[in-house]
N, C-alpha and C positions, 0 to 999 in steps of 0.2 A: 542637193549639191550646194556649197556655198558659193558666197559670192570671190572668195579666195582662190576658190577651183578656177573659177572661169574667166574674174577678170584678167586679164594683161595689158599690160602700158602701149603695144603693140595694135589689140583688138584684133578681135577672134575672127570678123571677115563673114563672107557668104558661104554657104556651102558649098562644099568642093566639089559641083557637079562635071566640069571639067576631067578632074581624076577619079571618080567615085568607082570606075572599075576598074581600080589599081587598091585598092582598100576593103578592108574587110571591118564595118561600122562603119559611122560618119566622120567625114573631119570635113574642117573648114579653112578658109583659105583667104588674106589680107595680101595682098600685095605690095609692097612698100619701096620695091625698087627696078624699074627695068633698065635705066638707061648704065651702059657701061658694065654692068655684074644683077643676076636677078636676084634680088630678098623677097623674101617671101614670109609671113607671120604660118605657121599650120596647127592647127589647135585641135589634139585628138581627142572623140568621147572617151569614157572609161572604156578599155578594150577593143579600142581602135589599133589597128597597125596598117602600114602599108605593107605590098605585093614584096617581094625580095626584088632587087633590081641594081643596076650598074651603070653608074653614071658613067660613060664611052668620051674619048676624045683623041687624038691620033697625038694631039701635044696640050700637056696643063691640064687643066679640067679638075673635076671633082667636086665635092661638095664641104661645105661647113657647114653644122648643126649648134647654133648656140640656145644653149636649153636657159627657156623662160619660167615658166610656170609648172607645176606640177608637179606625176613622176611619171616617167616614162623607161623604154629600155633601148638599145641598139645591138642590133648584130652583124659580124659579117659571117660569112659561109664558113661552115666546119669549126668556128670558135663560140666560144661560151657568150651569152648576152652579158652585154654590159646595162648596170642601173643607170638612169639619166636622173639628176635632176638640177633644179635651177641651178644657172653658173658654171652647170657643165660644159664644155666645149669639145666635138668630136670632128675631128679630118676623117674625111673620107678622098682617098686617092679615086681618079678616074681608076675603073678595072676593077672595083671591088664590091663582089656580089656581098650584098647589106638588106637589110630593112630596117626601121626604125615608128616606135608607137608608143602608144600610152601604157600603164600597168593597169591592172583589171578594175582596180579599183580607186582610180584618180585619173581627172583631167590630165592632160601635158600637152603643154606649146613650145615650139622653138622657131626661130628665125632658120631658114633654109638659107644659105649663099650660095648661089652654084660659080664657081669657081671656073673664070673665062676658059676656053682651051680653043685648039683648033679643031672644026667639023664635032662639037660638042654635040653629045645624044643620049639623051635616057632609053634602056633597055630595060623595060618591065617584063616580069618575071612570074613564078606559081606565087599564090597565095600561101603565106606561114599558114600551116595546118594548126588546127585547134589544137592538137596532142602536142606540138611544139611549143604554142603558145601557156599553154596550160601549166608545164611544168616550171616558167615563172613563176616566182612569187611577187 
């Protein structure tokens, strides 16, 4: 891997042992902002993804994905994965079952924003199966 893959202006962070059974591979985890709105740096190995899941809030909420590094992919439920890469910017509404990871064969980080709401809550979900994963390129 190069040094391209991996660096980011952000920094890649600890292991994410916190979430690591929300994920399927390793990713890690920079925290860069709690007060007011959480930022977050997430840095996946090559075929890394997270669990499918929903970010919950009764009002507001949701999430932003500002793609830093790499390539990555994103999906919600029943739609086609979208390609990530640097520069991309993805809204995600609170209520939308998603996952979001690396491509098979490249790093990928993004800044996480979670987006304030009321009685705000992550709902993790199945693991993307391999046979789903797989049919990315």
């Amino acid at each position: 891997m190069s040094d391209k893959e991996t660096k980011d202006v952000f920094g890649r962070g600890e292991d994410n042992t916190a979430y690591a059974q929300y994920f399927s591979g390793q990713s890690y985890l920079n925290i860069l902002n709690t007060k007011g709105m959480f930022i977050g740096n997430v840095t996946f190995e090559p075929g890394c993804r997270n669990n499918w899941h929903i970010h919950q809030a009764d009002k507001g909420g949701g999430q932003v994905l500002l793609c830093t590094t790499g390539r990555g992919w994103y999906q919600e439920w029943e739609k086609p994965a979208r390609q990530l890469n640097p520069g991309d910017v993805v809204y995600i509404p609170a209520g939308v079952k998603h996952w979001h990871g690396a491509a098979k064969d490249s790093w990928f980080s993004h800044l996480a924003v979670e987006i304030p709401g009321e009685n705000g809550s992550n709902q993790w979900l199945e693991p993307v199966t391999d046979e789903e994963y797989q049919k990315l390129s």
